[in-house]
LUMZA-778357 format. One record per residue (C-alpha): x, y, z; residue in one letter; residue number from 1. Coordinates in pm, 1 decimal. Example, Ala and Ser with C-alpha at 12.3 -4.5 7.8 and 13.67 -1.06 7.14 Angstrom:
2
1230.0,-450.0,780.0,A,1
1367.0,-106.0,714.0,S,2
END
This chain:
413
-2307.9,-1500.6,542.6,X,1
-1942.7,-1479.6,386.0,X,2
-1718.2,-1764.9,505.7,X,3
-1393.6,-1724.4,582.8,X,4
-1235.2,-1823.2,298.6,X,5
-1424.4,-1605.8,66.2,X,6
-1362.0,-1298.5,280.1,X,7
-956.9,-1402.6,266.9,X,8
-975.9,-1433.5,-75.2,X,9
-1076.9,-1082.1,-131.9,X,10
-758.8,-982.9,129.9,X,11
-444.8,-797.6,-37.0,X,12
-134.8,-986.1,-91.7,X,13
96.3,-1033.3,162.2,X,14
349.6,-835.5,42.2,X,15
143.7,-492.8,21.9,X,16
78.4,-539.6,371.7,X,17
154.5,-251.6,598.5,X,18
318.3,-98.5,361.2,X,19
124.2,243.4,410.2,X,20
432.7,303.5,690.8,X,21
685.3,3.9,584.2,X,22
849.8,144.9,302.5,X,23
1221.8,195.8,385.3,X,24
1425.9,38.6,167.4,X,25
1726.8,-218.3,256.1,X,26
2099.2,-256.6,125.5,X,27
2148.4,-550.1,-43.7,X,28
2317.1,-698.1,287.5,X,29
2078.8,-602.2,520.3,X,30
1809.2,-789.4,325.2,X,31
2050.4,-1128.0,266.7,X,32
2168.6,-1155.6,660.5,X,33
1775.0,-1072.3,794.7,X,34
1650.0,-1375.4,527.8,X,35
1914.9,-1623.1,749.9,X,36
1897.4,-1433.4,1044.4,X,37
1711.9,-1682.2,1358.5,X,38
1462.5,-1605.9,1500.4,X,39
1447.7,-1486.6,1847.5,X,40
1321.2,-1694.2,2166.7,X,41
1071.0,-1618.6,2410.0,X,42
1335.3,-1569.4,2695.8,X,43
1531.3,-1326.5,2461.9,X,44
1200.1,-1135.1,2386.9,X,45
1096.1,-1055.9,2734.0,X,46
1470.7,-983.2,2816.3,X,47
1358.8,-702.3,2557.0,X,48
1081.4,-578.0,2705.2,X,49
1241.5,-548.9,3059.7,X,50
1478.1,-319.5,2892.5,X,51
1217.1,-178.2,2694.0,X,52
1003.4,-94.4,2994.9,X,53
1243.1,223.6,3102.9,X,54
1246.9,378.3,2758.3,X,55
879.2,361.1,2728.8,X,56
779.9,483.0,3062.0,X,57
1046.5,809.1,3007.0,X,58
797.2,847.7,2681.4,X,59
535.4,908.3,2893.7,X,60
362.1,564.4,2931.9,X,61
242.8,471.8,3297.3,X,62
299.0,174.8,3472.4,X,63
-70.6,66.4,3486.1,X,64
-70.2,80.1,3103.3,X,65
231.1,-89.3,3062.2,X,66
156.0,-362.5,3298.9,X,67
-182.4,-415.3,3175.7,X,68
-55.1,-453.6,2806.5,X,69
301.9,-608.5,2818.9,X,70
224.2,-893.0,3123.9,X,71
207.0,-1222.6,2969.6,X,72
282.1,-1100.7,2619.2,X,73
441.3,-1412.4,2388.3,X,74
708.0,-1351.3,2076.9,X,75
502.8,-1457.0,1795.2,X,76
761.4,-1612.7,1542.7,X,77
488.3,-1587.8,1245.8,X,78
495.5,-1208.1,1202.2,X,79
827.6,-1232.7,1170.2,X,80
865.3,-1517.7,914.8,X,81
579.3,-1295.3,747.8,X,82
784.6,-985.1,795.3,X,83
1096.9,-1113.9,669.2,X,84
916.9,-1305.8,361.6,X,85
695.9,-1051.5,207.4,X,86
942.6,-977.1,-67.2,X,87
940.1,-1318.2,-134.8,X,88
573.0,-1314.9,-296.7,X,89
544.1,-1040.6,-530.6,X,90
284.7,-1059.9,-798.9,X,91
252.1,-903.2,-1101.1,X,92
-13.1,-672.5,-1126.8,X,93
-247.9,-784.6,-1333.0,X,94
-255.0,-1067.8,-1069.6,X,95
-286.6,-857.2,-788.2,X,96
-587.9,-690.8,-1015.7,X,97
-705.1,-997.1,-1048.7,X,98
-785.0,-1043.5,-683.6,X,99
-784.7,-664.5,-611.2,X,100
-1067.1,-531.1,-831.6,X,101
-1256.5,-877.6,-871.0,X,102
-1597.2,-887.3,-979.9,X,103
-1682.0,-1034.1,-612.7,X,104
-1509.8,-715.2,-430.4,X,105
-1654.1,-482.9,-702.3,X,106
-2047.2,-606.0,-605.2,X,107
-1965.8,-615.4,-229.5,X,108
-1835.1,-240.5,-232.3,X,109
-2188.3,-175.5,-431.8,X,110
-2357.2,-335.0,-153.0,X,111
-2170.3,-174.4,110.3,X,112
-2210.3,183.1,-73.3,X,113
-2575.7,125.0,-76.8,X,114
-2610.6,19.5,322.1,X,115
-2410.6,257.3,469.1,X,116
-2504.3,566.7,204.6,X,117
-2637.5,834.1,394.2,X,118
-2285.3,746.3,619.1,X,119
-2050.7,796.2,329.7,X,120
-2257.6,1074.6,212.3,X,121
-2162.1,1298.8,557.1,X,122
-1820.7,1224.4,526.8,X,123
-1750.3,1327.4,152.9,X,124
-1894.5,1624.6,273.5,X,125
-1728.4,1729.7,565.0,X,126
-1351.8,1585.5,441.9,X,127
-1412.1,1686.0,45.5,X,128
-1312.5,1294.8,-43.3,X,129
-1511.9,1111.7,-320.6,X,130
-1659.7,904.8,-113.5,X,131
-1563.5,590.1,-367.7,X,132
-1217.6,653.7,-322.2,X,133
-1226.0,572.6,91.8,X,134
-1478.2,301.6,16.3,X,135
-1227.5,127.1,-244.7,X,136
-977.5,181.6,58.2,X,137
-1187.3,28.7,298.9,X,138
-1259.5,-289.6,76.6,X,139
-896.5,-375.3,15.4,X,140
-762.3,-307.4,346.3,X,141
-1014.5,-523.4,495.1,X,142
-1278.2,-613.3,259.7,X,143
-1508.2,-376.4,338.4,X,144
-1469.6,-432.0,706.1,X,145
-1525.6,-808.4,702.7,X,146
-1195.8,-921.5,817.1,X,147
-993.1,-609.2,992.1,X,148
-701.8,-857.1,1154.1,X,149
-696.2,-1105.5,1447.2,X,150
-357.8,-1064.0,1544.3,X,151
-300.2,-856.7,1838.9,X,152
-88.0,-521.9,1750.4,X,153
79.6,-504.9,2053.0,X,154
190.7,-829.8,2013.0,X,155
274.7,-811.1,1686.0,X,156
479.2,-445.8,1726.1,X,157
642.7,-539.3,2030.4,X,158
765.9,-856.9,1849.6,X,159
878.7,-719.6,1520.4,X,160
1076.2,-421.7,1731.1,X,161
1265.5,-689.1,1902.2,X,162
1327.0,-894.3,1616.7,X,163
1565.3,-581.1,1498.0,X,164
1548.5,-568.4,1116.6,X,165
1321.5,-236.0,1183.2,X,166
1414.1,-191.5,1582.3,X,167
1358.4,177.9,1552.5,X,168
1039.1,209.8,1355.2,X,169
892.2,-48.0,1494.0,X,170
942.0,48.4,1915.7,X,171
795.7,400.8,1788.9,X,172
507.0,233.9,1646.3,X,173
493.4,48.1,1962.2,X,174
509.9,346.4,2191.1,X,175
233.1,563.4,1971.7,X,176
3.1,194.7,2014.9,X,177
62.9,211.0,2371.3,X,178
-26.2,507.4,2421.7,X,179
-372.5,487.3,2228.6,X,180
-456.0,229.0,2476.9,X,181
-349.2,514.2,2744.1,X,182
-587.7,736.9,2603.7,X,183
-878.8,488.5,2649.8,X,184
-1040.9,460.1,2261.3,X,185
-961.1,77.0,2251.3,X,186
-881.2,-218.2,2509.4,X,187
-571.3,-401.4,2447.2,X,188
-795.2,-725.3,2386.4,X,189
-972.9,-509.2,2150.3,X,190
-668.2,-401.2,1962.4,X,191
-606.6,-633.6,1687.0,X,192
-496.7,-607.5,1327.5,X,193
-254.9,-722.3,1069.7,X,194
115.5,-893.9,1124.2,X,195
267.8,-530.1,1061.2,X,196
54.0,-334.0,1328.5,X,197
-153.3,-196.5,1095.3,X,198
-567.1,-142.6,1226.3,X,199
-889.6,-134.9,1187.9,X,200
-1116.9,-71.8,923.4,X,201
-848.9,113.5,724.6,X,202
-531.2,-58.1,834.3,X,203
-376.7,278.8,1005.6,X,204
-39.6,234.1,1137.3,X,205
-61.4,360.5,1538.9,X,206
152.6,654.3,1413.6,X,207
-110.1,767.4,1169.6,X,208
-409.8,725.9,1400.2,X,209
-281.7,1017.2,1652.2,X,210
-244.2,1210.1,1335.4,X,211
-517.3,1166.9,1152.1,X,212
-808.4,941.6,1337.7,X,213
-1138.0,1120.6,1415.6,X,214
-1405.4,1084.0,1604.1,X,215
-1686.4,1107.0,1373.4,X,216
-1953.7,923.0,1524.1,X,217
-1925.0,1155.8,1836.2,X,218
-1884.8,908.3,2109.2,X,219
-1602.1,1010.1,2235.0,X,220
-1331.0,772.2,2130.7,X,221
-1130.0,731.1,1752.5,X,222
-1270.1,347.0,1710.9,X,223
-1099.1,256.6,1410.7,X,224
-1138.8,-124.9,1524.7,X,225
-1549.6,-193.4,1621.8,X,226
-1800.3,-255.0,1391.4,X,227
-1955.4,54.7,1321.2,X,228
-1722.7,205.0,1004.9,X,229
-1780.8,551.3,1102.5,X,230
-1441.4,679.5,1268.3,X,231
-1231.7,422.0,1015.3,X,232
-1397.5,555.7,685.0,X,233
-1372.1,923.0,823.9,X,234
-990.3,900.5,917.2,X,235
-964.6,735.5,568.8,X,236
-1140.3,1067.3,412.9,X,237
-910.0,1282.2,652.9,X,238
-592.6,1122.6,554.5,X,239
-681.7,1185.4,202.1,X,240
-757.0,1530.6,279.8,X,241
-451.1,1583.2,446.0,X,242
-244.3,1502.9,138.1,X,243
-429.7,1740.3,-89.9,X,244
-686.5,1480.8,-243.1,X,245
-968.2,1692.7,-507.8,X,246
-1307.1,1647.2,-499.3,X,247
-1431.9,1581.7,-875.3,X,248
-1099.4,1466.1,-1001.1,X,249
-1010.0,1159.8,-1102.0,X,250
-665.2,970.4,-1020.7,X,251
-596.8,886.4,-1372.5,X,252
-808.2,639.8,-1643.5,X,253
-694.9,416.4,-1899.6,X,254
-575.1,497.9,-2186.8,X,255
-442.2,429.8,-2580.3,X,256
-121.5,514.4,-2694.6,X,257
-94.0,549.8,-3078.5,X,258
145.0,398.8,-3259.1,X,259
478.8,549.3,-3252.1,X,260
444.7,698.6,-2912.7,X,261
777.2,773.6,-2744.1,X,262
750.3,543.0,-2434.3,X,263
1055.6,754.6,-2345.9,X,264
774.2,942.7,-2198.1,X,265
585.5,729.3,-1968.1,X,266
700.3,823.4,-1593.9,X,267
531.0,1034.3,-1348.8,X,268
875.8,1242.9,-1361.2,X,269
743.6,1348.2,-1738.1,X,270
421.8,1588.8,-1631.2,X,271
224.8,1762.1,-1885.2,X,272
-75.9,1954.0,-1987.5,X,273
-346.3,1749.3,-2074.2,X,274
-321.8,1897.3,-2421.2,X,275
-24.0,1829.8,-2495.6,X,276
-93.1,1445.7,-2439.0,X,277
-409.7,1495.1,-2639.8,X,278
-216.2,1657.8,-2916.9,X,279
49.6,1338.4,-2917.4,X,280
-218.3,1138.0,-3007.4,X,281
-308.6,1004.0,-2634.8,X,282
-680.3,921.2,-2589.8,X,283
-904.2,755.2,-2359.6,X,284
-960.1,399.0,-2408.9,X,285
-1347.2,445.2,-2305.4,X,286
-1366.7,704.5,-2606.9,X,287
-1466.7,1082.3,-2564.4,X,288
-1197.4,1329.8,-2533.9,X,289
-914.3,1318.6,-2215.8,X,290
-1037.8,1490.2,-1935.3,X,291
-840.2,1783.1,-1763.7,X,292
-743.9,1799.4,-1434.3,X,293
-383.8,1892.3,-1418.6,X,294
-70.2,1820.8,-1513.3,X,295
-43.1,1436.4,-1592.1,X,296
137.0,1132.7,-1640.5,X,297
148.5,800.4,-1856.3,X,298
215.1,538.2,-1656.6,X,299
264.4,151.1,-1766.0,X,300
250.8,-67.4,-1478.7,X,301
354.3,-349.2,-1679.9,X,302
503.0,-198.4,-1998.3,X,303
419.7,-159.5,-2307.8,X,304
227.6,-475.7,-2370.1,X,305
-9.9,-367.1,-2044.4,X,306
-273.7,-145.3,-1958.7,X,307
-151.9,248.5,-2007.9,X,308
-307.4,506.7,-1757.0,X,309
-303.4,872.1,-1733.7,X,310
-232.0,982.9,-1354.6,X,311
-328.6,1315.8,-1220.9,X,312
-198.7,1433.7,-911.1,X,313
-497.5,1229.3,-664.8,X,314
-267.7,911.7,-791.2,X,315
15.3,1063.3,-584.9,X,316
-213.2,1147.1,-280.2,X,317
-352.9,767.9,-300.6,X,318
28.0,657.1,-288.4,X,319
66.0,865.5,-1.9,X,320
-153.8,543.4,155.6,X,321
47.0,285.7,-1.9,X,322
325.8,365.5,-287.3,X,323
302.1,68.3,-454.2,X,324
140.5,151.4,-831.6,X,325
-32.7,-207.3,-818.2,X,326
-236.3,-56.5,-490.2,X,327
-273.3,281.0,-651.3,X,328
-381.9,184.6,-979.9,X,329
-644.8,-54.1,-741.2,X,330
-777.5,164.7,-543.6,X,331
-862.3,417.6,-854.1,X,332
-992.3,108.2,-1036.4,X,333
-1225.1,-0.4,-754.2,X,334
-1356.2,279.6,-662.1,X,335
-1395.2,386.8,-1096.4,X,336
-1640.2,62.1,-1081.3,X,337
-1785.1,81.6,-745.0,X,338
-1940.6,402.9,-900.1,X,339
-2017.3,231.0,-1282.0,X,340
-1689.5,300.5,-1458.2,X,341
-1607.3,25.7,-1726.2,X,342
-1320.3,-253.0,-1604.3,X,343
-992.4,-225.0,-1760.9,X,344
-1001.3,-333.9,-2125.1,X,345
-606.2,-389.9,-2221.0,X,346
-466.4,-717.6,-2188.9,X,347
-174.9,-789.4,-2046.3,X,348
164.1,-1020.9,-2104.1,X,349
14.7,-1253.2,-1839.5,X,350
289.3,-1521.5,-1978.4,X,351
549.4,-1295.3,-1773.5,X,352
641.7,-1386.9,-1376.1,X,353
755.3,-1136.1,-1153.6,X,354
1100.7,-1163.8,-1078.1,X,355
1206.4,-1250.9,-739.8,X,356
1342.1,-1128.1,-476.6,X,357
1733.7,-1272.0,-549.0,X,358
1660.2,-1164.0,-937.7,X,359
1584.4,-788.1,-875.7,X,360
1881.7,-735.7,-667.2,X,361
2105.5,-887.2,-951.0,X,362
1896.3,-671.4,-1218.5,X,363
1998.7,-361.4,-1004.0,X,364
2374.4,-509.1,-947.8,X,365
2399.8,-553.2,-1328.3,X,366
2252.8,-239.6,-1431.8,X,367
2511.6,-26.9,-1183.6,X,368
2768.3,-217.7,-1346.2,X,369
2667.8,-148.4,-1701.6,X,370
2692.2,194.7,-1663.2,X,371
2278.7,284.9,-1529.5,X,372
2290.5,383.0,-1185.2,X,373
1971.5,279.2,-969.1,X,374
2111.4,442.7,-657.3,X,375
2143.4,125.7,-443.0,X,376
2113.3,-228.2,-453.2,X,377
1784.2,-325.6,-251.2,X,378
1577.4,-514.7,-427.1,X,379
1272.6,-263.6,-450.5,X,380
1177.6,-160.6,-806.7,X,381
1116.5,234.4,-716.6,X,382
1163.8,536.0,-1017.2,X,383
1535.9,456.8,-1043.0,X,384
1559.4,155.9,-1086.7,X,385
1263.6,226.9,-1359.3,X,386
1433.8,546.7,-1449.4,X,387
1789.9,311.3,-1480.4,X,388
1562.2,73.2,-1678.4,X,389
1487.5,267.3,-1924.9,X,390
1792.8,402.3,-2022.8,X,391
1925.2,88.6,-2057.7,X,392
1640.4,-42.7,-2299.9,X,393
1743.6,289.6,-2463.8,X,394
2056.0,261.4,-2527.9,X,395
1985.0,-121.1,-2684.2,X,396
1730.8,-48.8,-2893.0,X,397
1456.1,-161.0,-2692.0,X,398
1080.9,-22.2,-2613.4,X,399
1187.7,189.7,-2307.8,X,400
864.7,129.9,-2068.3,X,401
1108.1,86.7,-1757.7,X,402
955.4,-247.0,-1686.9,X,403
1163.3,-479.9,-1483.8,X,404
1123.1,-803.1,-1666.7,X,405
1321.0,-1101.9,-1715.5,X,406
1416.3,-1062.1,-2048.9,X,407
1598.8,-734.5,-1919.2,X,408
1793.3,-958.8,-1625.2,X,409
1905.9,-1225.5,-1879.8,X,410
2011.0,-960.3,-2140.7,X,411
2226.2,-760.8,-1897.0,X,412
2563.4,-894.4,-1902.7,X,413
END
């Protein structure tokens, strides 16, 4: 049997937590006063949840369920240092590969495939999802179901929408948990996940199991939290579904770039023919010739000295799960090798550190100011700031890959 540790290490990052629903980005000033902010009491937190009581009961919670699920509840002050640190400890990705797509998470997703087979079988079927693709899902979000989150979600929602840095989001969340328990699928002991309220086998947000949770084993009830794997995998497969995921395609593979590309070129705002990339010299880095299934992409998650991929449009229905291109880029790795597909062979500039928090918002004050416009200051390294990046690298005759390094910060005046 797994201990602990070994299952934890297999665990995502804390900072690509939750983030299938969590993210909004910040000004500049919201994220500076919420890192000095204090945090709340116990008395001040069920002051809240008098007050909150009203507004959840005129959403069309009863009083039993309410009483049942907020009596006794206790502020928990370490999901919100956790929610107000997870910028804090960002990793590049070929460190969050590193633990990600690890030779120890690739054989347990083999084993797991092979266990639960005639399972994942039904529900590639009936949802048109490679089954792969939910099982790489399933073994980052919780390693495969090993460790699916101890901390109560209630708890952990109720506290986070007092706390105020996300009041809004987080009390709907709240409400949509609340009323899961209302409709009788889980107990509140029972309902238990990560810091961020996220659940179950699959880490659904309570907003996205009332969309898109099933109830594939036919008991009755959308368990995304027991044992069994059947209703989590299958609301996996359905989410995918939902956002237009196609059976037979792949997200994207690695590839080489021959010399002289323009790395002008590498965004997933530049979409071509497969052709055309085939006729710029673009090839796969397995050998053979590129397959074609769509427009696509070249993207370099960490520039031109890193691994290049060609993304087809499944990478934008797997970002629809998380839109991080570290998690994307995982999941399509994972489930590549759960199924035999070769690891990634580029190397990358592993003597590079990912800047920090205080260092991205500067890179995206001093970029503004020079003239390249990443359309807000808050500290999230999304397609303008890339897209701001790279016309800066442009205009200095640098390689413009977009990547937000700290040569770039030191260079800008």
């Amino acid at each position: 049997m797994w201990r602990i540790t070994a299952i934890l290490a297999l665990m995502l990052p804390p900072a690509l937590a939750g983030a299938q629903s969590l993210n909004t980005s910040e000004t500049e000033t919201e994220v500076v006063r919420d890192m000095g902010k204090e945090i709340g009491s116990q008395a001040g937190f069920e002051a809240w949840l008098t007050e909150f009581r009203p507004r959840a009961l005129a959403a069309g919670l009863d009083a039993a369920t309410l009483d049942a699920a907020l009596t006794g509840l206790r502020f928990d002050e370490k999901v919100v240092t956790r929610d107000r640190n997870q910028n804090e400890f960002t990793k590049t990705i070929w460190d969050y590969l590193d633990t990600a797509v690890s030779a120890d998470r690739v054989a347990l997703g083999k084993k797991a495939m092979k266990k639960h087979a005639a399972l994942l079988d039904r529900i590639e079927t009936e949802y048109g999802v490679d089954k792969q693709v939910f099982t790489a899902i399933w073994g980052l979000e919780s390693a495969y179901g090993s460790y699916r989150g101890d901390i109560s979600t209630i708890g952990a929602l109720a506290t986070l929408a007092f706390d105020g840095r996300r009041a809004a989001f987080f009390e709907g969340q709240l409400i949509a948990a609340l009323k899961i328990l209302q409709n009788g699928d889980v107990s509140p002991a029972q309902m238990r996940g990560s810091w961020a309220g996220a659940m179950g086998h699959t880490q659904f947000m309570p907003s996205s199991w009332w969309e898109f949770a099933v109830d594939f084993d036919g008991d009755g009830r959308k368990d995304i939290w027991g044992d069994d794997p059947a209703d989590g995998l299958a609301s996996a497969a359905n989410y995918l579904r939902h956002w237009g995921w196609t059976k037979g395609a792949l997200w994207g593979l690695e590839v080489r770039l021959p010399e002289g590309f323009d790395y002008d070129q590498t965004t997933e705002r530049v979409k071509k023919p497969v052709a055309e990339w085939a006729a710029l010299g673009v090839v796969p880095m397995a050998g053979g010739a590129l397959p074609d299934h769509g427009l696509a992409s070249v993207l370099l998650p960490g520039g031109h000295r890193g691994a290049a991929f060609l993304i087809f449009s499944n990478f934008q229905v797997i970002e629809r799960y998380n839109t991080a291109d570290a998690y994307v880029v995982a999941v399509g790795q994972l489930a590549s090798e759960l199924i035999g597909g070769p690891p990634i062979k580029a190397g990358w500039p592993r003597e590079l550190r990912a800047l920090t928090l205080e260092e991205r918002l500067a890179l995206q004050r001093r970029l503004t100011a020079a003239g390249f416009d990443t359309k807000g200051v808050d500290g999230r390294i999304g397609p303008n700031t890339i897209a701001a990046v790279k016309a800066w690298q442009k205009a200095n005759g640098r390689v413009p890959d977009g990547y937000a390094s700290l040569d770039v910060l030191t260079a800008l005046p």
